[in-house]
N, CA, C and O atoms as a GROMACS GRO file, in nm:
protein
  492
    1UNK      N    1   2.984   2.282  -1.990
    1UNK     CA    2   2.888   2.176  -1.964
    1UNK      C    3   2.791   2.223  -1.855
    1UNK      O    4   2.827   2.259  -1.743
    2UNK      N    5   2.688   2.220  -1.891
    2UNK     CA    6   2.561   2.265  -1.788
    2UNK      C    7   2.555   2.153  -1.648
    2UNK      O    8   2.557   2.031  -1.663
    3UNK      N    9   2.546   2.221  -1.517
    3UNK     CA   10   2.529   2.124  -1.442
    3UNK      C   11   2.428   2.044  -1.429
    3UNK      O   12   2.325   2.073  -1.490
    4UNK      N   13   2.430   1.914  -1.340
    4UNK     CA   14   2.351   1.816  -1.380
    4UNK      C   15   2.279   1.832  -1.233
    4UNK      O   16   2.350   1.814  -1.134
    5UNK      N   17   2.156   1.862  -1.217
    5UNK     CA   18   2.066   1.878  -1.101
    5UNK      C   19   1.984   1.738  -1.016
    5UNK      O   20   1.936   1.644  -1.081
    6UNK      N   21   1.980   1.742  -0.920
    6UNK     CA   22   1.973   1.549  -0.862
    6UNK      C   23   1.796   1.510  -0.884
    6UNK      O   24   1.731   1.418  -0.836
    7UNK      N   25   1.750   1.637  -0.989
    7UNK     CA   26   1.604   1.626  -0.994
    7UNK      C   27   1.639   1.569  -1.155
    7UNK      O   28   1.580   1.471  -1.199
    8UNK      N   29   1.724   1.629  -1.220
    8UNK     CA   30   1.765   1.570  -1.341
    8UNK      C   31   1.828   1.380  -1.317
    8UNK      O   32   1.794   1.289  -1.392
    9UNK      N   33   1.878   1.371  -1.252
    9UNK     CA   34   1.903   1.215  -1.249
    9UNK      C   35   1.770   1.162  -1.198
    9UNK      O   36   1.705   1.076  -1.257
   10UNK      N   37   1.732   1.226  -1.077
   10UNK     CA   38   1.580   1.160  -1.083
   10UNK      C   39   1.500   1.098  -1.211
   10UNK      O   40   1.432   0.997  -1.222
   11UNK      N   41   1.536   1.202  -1.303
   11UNK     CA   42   1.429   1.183  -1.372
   11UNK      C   43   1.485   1.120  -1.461
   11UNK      O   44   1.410   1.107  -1.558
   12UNK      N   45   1.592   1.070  -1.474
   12UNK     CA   46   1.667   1.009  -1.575
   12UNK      C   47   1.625   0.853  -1.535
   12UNK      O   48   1.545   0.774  -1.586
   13UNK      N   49   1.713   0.846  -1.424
   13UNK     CA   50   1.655   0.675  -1.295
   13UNK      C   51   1.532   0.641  -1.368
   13UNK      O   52   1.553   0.549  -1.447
   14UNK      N   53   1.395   0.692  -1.369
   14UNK     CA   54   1.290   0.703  -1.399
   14UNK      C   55   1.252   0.566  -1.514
   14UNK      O   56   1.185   0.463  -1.510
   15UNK      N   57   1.332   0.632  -1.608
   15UNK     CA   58   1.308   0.607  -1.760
   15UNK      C   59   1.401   0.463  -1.738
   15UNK      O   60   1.363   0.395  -1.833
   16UNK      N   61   1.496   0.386  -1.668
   16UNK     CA   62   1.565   0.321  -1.701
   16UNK      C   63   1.516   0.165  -1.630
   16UNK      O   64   1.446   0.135  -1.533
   17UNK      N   65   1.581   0.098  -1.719
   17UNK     CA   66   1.574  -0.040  -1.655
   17UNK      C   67   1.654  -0.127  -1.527
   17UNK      O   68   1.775  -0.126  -1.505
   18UNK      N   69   1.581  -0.177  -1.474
   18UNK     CA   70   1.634  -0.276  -1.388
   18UNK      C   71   1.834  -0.323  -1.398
   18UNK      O   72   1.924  -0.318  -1.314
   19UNK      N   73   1.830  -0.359  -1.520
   19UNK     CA   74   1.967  -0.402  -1.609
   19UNK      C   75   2.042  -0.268  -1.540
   19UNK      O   76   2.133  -0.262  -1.457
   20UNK      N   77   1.955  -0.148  -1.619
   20UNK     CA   78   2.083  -0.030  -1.615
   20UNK      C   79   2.103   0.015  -1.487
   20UNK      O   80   2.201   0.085  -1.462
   21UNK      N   81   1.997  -0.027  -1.375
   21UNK     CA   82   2.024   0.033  -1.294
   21UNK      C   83   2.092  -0.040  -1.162
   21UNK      O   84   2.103   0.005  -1.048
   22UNK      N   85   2.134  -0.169  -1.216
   22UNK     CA   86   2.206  -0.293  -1.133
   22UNK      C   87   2.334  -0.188  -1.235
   22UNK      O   88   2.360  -0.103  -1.150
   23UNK      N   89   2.407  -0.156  -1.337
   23UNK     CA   90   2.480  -0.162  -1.379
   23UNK      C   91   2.555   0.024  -1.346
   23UNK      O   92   2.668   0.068  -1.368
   24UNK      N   93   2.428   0.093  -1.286
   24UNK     CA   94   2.480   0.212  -1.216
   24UNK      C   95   2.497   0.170  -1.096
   24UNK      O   96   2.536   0.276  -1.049
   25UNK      N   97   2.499   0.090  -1.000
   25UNK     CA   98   2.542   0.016  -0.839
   25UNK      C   99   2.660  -0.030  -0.843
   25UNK      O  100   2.750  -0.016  -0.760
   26UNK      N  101   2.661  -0.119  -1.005
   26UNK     CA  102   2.803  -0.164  -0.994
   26UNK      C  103   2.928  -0.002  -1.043
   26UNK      O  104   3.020   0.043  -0.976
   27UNK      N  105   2.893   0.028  -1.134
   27UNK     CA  106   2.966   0.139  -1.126
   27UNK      C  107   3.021   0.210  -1.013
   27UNK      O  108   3.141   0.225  -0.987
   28UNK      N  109   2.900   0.261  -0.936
   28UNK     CA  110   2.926   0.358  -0.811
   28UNK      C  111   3.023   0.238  -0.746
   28UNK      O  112   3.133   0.291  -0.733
   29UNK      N  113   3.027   0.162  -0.721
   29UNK     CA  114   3.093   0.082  -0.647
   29UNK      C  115   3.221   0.077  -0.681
   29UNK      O  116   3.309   0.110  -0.602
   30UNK      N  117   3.240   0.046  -0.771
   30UNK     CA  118   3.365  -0.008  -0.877
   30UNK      C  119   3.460   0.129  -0.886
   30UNK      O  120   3.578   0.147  -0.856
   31UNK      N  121   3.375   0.205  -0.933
   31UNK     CA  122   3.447   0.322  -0.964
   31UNK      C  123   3.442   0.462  -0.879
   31UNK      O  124   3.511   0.557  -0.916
   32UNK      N  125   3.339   0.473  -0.739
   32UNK     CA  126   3.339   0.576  -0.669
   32UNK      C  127   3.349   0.522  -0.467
   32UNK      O  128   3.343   0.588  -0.363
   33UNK      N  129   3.366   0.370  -0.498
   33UNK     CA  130   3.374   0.292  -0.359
   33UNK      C  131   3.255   0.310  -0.254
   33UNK      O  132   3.259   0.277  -0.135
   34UNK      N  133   3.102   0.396  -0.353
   34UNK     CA  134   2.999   0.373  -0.253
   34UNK      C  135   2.934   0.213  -0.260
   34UNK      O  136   2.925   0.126  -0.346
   35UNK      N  137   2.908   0.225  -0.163
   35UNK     CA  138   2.812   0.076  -0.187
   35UNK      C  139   2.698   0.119  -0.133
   35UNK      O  140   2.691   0.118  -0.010
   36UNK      N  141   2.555   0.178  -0.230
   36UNK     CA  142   2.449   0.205  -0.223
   36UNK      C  143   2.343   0.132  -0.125
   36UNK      O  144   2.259   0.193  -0.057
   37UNK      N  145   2.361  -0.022  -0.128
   37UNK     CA  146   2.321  -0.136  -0.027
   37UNK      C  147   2.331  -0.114   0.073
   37UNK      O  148   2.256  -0.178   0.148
   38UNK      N  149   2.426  -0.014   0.138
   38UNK     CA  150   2.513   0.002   0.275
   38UNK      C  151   2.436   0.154   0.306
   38UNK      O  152   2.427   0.200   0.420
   39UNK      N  153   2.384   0.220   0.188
   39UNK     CA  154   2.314   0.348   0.202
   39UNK      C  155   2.189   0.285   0.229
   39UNK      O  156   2.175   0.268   0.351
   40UNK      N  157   2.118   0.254   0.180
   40UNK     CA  158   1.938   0.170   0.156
   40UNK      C  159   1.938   0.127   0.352
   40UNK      O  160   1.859   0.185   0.426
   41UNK      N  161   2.054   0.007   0.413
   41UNK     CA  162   2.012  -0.010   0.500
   41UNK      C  163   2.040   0.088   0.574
   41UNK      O  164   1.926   0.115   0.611
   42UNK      N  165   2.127   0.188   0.642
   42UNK     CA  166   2.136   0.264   0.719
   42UNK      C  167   1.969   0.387   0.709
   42UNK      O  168   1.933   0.449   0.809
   43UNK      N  169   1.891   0.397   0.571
   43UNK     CA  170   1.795   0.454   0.583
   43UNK      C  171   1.690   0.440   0.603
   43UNK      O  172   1.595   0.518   0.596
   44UNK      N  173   1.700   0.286   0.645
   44UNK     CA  174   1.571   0.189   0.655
   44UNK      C  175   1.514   0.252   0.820
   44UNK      O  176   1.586   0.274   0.918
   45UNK      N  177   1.382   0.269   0.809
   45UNK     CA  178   1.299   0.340   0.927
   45UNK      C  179   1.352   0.176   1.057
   45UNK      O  180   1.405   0.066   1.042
   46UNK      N  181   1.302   0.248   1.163
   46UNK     CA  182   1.319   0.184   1.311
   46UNK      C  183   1.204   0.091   1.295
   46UNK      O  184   1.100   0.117   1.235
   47UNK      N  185   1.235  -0.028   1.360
   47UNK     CA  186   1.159  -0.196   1.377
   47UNK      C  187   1.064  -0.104   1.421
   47UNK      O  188   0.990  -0.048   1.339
   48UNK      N  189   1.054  -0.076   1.580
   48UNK     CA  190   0.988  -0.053   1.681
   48UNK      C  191   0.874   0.044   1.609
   48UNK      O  192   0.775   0.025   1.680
   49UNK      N  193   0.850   0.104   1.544
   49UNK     CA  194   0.713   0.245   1.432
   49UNK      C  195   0.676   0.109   1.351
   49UNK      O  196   0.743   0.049   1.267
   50UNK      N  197   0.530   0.078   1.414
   50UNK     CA  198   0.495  -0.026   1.324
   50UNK      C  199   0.379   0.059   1.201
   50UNK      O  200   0.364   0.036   1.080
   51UNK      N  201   0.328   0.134   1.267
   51UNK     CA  202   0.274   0.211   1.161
   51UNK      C  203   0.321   0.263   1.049
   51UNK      O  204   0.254   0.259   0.946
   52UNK      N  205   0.474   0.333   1.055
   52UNK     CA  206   0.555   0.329   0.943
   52UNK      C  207   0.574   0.208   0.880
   52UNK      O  208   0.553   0.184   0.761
   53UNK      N  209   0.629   0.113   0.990
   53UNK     CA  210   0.608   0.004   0.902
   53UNK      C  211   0.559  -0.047   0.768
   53UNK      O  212   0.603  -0.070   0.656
   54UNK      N  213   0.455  -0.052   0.831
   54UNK     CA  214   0.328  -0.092   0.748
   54UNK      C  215   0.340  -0.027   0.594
   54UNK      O  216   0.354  -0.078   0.484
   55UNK      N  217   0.327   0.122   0.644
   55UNK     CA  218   0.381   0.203   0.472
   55UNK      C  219   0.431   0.206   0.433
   55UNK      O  220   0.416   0.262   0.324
   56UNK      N  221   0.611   0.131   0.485
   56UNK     CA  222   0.725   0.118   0.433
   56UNK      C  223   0.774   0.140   0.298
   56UNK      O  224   0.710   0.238   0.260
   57UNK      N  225   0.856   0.101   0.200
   57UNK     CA  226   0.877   0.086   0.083
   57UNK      C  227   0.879  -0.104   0.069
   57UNK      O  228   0.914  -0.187   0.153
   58UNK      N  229   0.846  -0.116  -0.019
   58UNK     CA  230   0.854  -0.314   0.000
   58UNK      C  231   0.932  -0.358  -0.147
   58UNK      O  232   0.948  -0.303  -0.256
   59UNK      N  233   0.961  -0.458  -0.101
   59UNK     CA  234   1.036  -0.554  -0.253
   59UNK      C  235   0.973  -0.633  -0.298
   59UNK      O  236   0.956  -0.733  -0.228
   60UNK      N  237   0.902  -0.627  -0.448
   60UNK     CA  238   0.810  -0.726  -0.463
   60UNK      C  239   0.910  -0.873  -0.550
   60UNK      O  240   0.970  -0.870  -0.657
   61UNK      N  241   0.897  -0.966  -0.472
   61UNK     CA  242   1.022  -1.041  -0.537
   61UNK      C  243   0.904  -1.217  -0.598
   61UNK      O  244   0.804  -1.271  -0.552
   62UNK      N  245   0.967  -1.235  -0.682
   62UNK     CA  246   0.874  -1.311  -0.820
   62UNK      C  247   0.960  -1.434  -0.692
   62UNK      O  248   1.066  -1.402  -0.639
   63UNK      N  249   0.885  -1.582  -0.659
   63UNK     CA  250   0.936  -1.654  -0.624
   63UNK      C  251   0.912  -1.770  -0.706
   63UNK      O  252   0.996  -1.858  -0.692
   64UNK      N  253   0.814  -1.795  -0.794
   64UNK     CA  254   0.777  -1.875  -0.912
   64UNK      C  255   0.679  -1.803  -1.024
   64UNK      O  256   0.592  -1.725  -0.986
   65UNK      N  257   0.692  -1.829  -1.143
   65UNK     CA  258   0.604  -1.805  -1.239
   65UNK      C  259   0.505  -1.887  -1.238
   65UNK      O  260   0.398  -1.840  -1.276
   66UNK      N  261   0.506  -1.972  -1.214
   66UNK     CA  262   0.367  -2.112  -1.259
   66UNK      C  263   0.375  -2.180  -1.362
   66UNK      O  264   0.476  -2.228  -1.413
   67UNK      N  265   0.242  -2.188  -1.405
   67UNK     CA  266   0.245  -2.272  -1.510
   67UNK      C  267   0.215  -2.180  -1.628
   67UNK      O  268   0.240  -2.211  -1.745
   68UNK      N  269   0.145  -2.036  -1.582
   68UNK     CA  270   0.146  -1.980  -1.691
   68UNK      C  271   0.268  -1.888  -1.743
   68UNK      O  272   0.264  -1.766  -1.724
   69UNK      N  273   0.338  -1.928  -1.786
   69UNK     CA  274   0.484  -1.840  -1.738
   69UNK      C  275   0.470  -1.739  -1.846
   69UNK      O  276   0.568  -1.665  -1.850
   70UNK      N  277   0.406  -1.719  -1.909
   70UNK     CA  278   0.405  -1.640  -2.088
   70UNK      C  279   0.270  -1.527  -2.025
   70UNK      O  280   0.281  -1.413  -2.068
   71UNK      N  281   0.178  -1.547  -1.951
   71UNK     CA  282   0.102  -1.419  -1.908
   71UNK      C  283   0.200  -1.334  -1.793
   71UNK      O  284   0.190  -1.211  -1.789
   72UNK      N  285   0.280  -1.393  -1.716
   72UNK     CA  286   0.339  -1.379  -1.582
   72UNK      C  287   0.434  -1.295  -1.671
   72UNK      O  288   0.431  -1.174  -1.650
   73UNK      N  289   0.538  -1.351  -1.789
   73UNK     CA  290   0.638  -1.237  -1.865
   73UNK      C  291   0.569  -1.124  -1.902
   73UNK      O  292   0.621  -1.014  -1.918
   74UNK      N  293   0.429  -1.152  -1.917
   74UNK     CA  294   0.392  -1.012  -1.984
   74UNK      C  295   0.341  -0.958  -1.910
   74UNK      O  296   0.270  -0.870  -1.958
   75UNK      N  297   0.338  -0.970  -1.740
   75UNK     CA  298   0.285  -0.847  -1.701
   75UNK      C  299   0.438  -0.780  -1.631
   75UNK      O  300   0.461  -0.659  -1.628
   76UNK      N  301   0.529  -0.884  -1.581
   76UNK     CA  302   0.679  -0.838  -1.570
   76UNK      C  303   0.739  -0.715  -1.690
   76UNK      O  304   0.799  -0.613  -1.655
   77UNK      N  305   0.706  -0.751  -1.831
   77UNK     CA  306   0.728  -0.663  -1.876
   77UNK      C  307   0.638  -0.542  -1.913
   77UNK      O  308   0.673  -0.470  -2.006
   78UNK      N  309   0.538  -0.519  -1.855
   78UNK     CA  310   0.423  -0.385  -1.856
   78UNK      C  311   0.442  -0.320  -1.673
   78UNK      O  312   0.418  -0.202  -1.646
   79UNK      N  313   0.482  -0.405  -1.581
   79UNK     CA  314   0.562  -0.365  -1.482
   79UNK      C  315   0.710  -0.270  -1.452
   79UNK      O  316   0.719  -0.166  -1.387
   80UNK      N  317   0.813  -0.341  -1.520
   80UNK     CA  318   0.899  -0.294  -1.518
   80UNK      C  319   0.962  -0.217  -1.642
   80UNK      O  320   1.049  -0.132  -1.624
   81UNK      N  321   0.921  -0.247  -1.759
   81UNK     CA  322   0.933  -0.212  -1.876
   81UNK      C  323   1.054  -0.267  -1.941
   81UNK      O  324   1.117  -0.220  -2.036
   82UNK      N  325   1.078  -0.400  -1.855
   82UNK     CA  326   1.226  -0.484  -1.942
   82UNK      C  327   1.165  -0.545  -2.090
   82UNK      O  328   1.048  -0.570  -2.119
   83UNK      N  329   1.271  -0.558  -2.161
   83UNK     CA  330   1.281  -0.674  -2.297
   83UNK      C  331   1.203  -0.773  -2.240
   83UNK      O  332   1.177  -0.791  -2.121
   84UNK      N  333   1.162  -0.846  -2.353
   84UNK     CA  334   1.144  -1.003  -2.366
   84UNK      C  335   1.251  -1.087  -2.296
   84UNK      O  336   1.220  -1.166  -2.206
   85UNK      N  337   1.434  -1.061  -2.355
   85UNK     CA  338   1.475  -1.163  -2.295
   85UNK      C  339   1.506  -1.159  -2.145
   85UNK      O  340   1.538  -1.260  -2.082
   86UNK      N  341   1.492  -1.010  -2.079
   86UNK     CA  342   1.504  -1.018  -1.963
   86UNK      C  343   1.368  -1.062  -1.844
   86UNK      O  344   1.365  -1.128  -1.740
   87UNK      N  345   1.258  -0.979  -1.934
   87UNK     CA  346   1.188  -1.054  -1.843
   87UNK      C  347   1.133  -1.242  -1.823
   87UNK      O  348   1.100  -1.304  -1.722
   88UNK      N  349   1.145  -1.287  -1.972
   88UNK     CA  350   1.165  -1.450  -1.909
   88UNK      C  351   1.270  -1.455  -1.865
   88UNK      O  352   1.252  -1.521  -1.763
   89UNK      N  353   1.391  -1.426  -1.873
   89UNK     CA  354   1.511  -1.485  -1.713
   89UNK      C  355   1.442  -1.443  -1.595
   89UNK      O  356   1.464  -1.525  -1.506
   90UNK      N  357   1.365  -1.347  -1.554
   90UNK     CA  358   1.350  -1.294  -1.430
   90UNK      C  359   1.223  -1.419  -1.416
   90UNK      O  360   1.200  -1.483  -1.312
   91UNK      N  361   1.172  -1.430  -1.506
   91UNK     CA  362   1.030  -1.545  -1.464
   91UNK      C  363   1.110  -1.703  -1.493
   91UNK      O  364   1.026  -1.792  -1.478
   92UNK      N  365   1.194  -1.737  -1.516
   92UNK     CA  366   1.302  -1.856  -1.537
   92UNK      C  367   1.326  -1.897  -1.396
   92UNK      O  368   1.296  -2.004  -1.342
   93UNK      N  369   1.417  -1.734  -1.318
   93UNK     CA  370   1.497  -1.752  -1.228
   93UNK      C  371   1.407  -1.736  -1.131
   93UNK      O  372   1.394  -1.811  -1.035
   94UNK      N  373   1.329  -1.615  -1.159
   94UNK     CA  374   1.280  -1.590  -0.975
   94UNK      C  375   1.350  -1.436  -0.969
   94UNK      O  376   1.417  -1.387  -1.059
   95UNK      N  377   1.315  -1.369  -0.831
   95UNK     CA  378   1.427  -1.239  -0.799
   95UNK      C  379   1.302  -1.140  -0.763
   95UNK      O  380   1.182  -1.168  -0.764
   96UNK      N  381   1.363  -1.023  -0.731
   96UNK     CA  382   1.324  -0.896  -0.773
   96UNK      C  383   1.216  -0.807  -0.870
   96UNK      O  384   1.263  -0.736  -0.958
   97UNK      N  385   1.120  -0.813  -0.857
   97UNK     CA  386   1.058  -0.743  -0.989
   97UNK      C  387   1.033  -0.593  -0.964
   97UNK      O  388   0.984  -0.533  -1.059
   98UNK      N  389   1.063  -0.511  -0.834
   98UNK     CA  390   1.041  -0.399  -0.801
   98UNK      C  391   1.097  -0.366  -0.632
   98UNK      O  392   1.077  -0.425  -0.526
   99UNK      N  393   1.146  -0.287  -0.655
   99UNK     CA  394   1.224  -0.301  -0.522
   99UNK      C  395   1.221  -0.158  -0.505
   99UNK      O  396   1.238  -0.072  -0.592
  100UNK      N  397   1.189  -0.139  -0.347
  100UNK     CA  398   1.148   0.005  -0.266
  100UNK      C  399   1.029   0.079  -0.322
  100UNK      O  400   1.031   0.201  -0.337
  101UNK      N  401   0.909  -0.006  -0.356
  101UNK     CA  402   0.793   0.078  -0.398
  101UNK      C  403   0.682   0.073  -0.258
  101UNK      O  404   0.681  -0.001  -0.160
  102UNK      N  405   0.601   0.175  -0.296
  102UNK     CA  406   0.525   0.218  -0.111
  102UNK      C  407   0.429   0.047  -0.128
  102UNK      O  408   0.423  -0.033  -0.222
  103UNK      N  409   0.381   0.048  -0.023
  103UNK     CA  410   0.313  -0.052   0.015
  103UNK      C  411   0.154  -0.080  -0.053
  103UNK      O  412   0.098  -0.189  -0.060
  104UNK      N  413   0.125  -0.006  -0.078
  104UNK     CA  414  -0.012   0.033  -0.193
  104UNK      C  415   0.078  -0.036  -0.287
  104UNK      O  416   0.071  -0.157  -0.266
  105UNK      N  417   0.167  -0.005  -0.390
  105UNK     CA  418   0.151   0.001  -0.512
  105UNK      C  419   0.222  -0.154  -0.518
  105UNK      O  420   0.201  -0.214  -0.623
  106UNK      N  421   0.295  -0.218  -0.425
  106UNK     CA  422   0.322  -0.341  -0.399
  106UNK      C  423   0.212  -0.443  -0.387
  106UNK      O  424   0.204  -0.539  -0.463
  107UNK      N  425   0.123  -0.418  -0.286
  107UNK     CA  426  -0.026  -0.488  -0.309
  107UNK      C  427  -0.038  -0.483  -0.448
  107UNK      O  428  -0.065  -0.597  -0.486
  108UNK      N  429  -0.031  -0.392  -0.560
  108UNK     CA  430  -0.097  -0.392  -0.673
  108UNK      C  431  -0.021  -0.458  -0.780
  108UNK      O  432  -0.065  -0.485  -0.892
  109UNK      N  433   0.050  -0.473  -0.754
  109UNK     CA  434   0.202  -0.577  -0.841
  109UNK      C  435   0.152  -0.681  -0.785
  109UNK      O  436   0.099  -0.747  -0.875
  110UNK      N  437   0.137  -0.745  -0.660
  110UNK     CA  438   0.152  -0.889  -0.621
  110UNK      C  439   0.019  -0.928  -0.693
  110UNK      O  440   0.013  -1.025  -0.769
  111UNK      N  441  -0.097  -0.841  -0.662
  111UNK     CA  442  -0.229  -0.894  -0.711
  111UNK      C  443  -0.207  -0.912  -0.886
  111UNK      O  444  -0.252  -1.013  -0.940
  112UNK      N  445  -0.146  -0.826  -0.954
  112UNK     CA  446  -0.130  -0.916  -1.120
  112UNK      C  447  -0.069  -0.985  -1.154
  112UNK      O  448  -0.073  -1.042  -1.263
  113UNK      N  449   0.058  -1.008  -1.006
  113UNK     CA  450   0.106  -1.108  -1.064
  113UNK      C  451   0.053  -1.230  -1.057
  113UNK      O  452   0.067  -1.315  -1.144
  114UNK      N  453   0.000  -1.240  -0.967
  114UNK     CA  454  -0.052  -1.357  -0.934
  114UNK      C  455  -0.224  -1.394  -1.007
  114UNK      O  456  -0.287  -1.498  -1.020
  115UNK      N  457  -0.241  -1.303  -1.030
  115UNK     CA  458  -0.380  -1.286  -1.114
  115UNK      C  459  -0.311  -1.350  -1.245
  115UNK      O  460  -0.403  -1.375  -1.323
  116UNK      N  461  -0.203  -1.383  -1.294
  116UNK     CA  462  -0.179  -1.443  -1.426
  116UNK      C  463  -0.073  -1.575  -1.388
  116UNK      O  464   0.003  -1.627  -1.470
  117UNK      N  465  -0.087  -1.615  -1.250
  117UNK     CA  466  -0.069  -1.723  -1.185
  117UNK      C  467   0.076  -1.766  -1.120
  117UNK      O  468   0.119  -1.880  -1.105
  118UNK      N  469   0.157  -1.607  -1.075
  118UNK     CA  470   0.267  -1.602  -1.026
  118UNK      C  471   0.288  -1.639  -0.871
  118UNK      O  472   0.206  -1.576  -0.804
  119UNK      N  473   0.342  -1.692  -0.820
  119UNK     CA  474   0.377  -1.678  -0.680
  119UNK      C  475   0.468  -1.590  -0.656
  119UNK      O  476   0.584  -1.598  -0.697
  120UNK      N  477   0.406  -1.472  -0.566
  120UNK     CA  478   0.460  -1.372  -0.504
  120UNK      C  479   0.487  -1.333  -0.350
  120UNK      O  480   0.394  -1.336  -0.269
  121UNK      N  481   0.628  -1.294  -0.308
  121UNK     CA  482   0.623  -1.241  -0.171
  121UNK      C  483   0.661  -1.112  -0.147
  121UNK      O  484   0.753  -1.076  -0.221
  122UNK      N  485   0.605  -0.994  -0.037
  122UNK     CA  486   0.672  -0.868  -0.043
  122UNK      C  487   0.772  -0.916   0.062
  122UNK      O  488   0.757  -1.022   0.123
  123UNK      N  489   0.890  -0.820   0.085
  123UNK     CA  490   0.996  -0.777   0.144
  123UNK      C  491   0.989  -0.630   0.187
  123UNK      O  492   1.085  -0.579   0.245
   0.00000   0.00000   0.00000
């Protein structure tokens, strides 16, 4: 078996969905006792560098769809590249629609989402 290179999972991560990749966290967890959550905060930059700050990685998290909830699924799914039925649960429920992207490309998520009448906050 050829080894598997961490530029090769990179690029695997890449291609996958939200679903699969809540369902590789639970794995590592379940079955290798990391808890990745516990990695993310220990790598999170210092309060005090507000300039880093600023460029951080951010969470763009859906807090309502609106009233247009059928433009809001379809840019969730040209965003993240989920199904139909996942992205109306995610515009149903609320949550997550991108999590640890740079601060540019977060501005650019919040602005469509809300350009098709989403309420959005970064993290």
């Amino acid at each position: 078996m050829a080894k598997i290179t961490p530029r090769d999972i990179v690029d695997a991560v890449k291609d996958m969905t939200i679903l699969e990749l809540k369902e590789i966290t639970d794995l590592m967890k379940d079955e290798l006792g990391i808890d990745p959550s516990a990695v993310a905060v220990a790598a999170a930059p210092a309060a005090g560098d507000a300039g880093e700050a600023e460029n951080a990685a951010k969470t763009v998290v859906l807090k309502d769809a609106g009233a247009t909830k059928i433009a809001v699924i379809k840019v969730i799914r040209d965003i993240t590249g989920l199904g139909l039925v996942e992205a109306k649960a995610l515009a149903d429920n609320g949550g997550n629609i991108k999590e640890n992207v740079p601060a540019d490309e977060a501005n650019d998520i919040k602005a469509k989402l809300e350009e098709a009448g989403a309420t959005i906050e970064l993290a």
